[in-house]
Structure formats: C-alpha cells, structure tokens
C-alpha positions as CSV (number, residue, x, y, z in Angstrom):
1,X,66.2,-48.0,-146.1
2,X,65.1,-51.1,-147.2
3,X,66.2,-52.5,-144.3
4,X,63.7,-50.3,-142.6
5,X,60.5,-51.1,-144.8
6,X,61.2,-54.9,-144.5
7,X,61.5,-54.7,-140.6
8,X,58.1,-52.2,-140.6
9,X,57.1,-55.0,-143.1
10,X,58.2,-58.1,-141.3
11,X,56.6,-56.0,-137.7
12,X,53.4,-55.5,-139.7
13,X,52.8,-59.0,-140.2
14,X,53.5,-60.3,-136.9
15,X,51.3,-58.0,-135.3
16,X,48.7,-59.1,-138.1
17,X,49.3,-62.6,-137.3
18,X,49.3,-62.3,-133.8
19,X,45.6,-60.2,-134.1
20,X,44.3,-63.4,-135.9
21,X,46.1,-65.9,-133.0
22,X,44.2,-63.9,-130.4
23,X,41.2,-64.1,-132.2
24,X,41.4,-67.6,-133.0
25,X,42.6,-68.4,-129.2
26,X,39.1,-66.3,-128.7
27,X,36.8,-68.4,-130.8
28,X,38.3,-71.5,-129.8
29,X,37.6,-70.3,-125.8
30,X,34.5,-68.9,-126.6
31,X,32.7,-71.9,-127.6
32,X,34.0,-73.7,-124.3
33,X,32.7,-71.3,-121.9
34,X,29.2,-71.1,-123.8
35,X,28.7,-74.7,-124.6
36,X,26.2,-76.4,-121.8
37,X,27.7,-79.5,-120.4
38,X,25.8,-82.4,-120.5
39,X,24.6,-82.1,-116.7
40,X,23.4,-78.7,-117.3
41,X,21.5,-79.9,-120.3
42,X,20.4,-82.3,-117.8
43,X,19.0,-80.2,-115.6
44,X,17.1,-77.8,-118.4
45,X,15.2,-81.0,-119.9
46,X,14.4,-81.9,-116.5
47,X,13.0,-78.5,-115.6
48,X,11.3,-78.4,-119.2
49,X,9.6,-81.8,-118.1
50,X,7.9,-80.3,-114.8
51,X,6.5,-77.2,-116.3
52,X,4.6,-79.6,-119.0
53,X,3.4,-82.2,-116.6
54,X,2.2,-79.0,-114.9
55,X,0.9,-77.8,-117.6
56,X,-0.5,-81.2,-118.7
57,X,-2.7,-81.6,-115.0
58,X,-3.8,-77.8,-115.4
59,X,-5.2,-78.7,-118.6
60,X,-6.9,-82.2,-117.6
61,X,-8.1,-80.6,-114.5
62,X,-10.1,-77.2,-117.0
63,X,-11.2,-80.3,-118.9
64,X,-12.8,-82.4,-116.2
65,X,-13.8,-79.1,-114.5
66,X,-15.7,-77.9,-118.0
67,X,-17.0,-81.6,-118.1
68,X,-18.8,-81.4,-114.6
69,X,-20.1,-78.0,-115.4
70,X,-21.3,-78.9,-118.8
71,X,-23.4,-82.2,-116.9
72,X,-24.7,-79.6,-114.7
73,X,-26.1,-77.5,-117.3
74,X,-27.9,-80.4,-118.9
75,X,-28.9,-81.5,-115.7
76,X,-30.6,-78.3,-114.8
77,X,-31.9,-77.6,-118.4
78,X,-33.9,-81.4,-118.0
79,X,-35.1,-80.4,-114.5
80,X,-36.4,-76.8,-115.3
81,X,-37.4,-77.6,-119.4
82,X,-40.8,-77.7,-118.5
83,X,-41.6,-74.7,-116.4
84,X,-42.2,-72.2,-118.9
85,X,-45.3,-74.7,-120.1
86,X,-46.3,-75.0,-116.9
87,X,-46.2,-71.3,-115.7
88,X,-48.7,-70.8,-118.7
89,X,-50.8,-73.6,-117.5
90,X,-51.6,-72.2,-114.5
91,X,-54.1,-69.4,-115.5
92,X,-56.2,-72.3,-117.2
93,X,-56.1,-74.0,-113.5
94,X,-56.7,-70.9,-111.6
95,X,-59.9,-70.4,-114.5
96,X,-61.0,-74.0,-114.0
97,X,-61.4,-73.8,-110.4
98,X,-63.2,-70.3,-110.5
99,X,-66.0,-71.7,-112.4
100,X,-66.4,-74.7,-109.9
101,X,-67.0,-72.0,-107.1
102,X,-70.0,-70.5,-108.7
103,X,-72.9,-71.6,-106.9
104,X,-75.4,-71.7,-109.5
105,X,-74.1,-71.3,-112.7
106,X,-75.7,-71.1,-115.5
107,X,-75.7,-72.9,-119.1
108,X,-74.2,-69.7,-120.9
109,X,-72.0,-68.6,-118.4
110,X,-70.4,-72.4,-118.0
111,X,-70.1,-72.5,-122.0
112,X,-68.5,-69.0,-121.7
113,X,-65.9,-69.8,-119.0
114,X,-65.1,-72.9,-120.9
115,X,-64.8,-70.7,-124.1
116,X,-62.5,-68.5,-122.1
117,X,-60.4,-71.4,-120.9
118,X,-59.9,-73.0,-124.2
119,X,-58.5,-69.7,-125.7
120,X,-55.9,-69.5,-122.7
121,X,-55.0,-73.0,-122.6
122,X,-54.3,-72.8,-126.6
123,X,-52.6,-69.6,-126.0
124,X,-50.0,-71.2,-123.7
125,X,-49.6,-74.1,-126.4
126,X,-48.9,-71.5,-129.1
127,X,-46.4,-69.9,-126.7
128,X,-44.7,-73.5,-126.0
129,X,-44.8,-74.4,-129.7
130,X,-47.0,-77.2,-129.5
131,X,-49.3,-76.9,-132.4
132,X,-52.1,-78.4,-133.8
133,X,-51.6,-81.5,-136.5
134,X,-55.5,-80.7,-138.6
135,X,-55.6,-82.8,-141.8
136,X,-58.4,-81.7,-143.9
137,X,-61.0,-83.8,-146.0
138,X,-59.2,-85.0,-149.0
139,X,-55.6,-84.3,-147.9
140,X,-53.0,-86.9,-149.0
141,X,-52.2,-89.0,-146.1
142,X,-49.1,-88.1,-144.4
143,X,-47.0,-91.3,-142.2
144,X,-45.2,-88.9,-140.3
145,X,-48.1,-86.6,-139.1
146,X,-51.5,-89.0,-139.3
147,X,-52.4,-92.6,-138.1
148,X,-55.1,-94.0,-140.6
149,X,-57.5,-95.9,-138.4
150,X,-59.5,-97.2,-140.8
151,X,-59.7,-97.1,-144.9
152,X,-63.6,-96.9,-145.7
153,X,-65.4,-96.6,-149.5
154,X,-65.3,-92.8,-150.3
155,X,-65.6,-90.8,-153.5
156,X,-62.1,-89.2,-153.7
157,X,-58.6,-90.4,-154.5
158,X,-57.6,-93.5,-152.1
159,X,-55.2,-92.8,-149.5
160,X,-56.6,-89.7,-148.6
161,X,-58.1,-88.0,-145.1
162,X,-62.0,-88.9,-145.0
163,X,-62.5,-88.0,-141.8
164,X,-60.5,-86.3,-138.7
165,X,-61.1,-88.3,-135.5
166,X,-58.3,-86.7,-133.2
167,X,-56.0,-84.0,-133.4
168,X,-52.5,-84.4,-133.8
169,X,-49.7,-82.2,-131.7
170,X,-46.1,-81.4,-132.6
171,X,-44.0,-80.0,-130.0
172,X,-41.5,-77.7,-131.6
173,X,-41.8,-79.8,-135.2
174,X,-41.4,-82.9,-133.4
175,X,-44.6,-85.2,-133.5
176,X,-45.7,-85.7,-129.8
177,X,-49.1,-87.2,-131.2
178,X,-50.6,-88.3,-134.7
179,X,-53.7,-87.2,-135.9
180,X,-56.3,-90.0,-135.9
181,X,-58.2,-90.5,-139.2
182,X,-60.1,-92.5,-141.5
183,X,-58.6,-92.8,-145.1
184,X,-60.5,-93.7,-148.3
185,X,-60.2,-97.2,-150.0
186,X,-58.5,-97.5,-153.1
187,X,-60.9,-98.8,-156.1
C-alpha cells in the first residue's frame, strides 16, 4: 500500500512538474511571438513620423491661415474706422448746403441755421467721442491737455489758465489737439 501512495505520489509530482514545464515552455514562447522585431519597430516609428509632419503642416498652415485673416481684419478695421464719424457728418453737410439755397436769407434765420448746425455737428462729436478740452480761468495748467502760448502778469497763482484761446479735442481720451492758452507769470 505504500507502494501505491508513493507511485500516486511520485505521478502527482510529475504531472505537477510537467504543468509548470508547459507553462514555462509557454512564457518563454509567448514573449517571442509578441515581441516586435526591430523592422517592425521600424516601420511604426516611421509611420509615427508622417502622421506628425502631417500634423506639423496642418498646424503651420491654421497658423499662417489665422495670420492672413487677422491682417485682413486690421486692414478692413483702418479702411472703414472712420465711417461712423463720417455718416454723422453728413447731416451737418446736407444743413450747410440748405442754407446756401435760400435766396434771401435773412440775419436771424442764417444765425438760426448755423445754431442748428453747431448742435448737430457737436452731437456727431459726442457720438464719436471726440470731446471738448475747456480749461477755465485760474485752472492749474495741465502739459498733457493745454499748450501755454504765452505767460502774461495776472493776479492769481502763476502757472495757471488766464485766458482760453482755442479749444482742445481728445478723441477717445487721446489728445488729438491742445487747448491754446495764456498762463499767468510767476511773481
């Protein structure tokens, strides 16, 4: 009987042993058959390369296209930036040349039309931001906003707005014009 377990013993661990030689036969043929040779990894790095020099002259080609687009728009913007001031110009043209066609106008009505005009040519400066640069009497004097044209004796601090001879303008807070004045002399 002992005879018996050994063998069942003994048959036991062969087929145990051959299990793990199959196995082992299996990893050790697995590995081969899955492993890329050296041409195939060849070819994959190759095909890798394409598809990004591909994607590479998309990419520049968006860019340049964006590029060309964008130098449109600016294009187009410097071209057309002053038609909105210019639409709103033309009611004070179409006013001016109403009041040349009256035959015999008289003193009032001329002063009236010309009243008239002034309001809509300021209105079309409001709507195109360019605003009046005013300084009032005594006002510090300002570089960026006045040009001092002369400095004359004057009772109040020197430095200082005497008198306004021209308007300034700013065209959407940039200066387009200084105003012209007279500043007092220091003591």
């Amino acid at each position: 009987m002992q005879d018996t377990e050994k063998q069942t013993e003994n048959e036991q661990v062969q087929t145990a042993q051959a299990g793990q030689d199959a196995q082992a036969n299996q990893s050790d043929a697995a590995p081969a058959a899955t492993e890329p040779t050296v041409e195939d990894q060849l070819i994959a790095a190759e095909a890798k390369i394409a598809e990004m020099q591909d994607a590479f002259l998309r990419a520049k080609a968006e860019a340049e296209n964006i590029r060309r687009r964008a130098q449109d728009d600016i294009s187009r913007a410097h071209k057309f930036a002053i038609e909105g001031f210019a639409e709103s110009l033309l009611a004070v043209k179409d006013s001016l040349e109403m009041a040349l066609k009256i035959e015999t106008p008289s003193v009032e009505s001329l002063k009236e039309g010309v009243d008239m005009t002034l309001k809509q040519l300021s209105s079309a400066f409001e709507k195109n931001k360019l605003l009046e640069i005013h300084p009032q009497a005594g006002e510090k004097l300002d570089p960026m906003k006045h040009q001092a044209i002369s400095a004359v004796p004057a009772e109040q601090e020197a430095n200082t707005v005497v008198a306004v001879l021209q308007k300034g303008y700013t065209i959407s807070e940039r200066l387009l014009r200084p105003a012209l004045v007279t500043v007092a002399q220091g003591k």
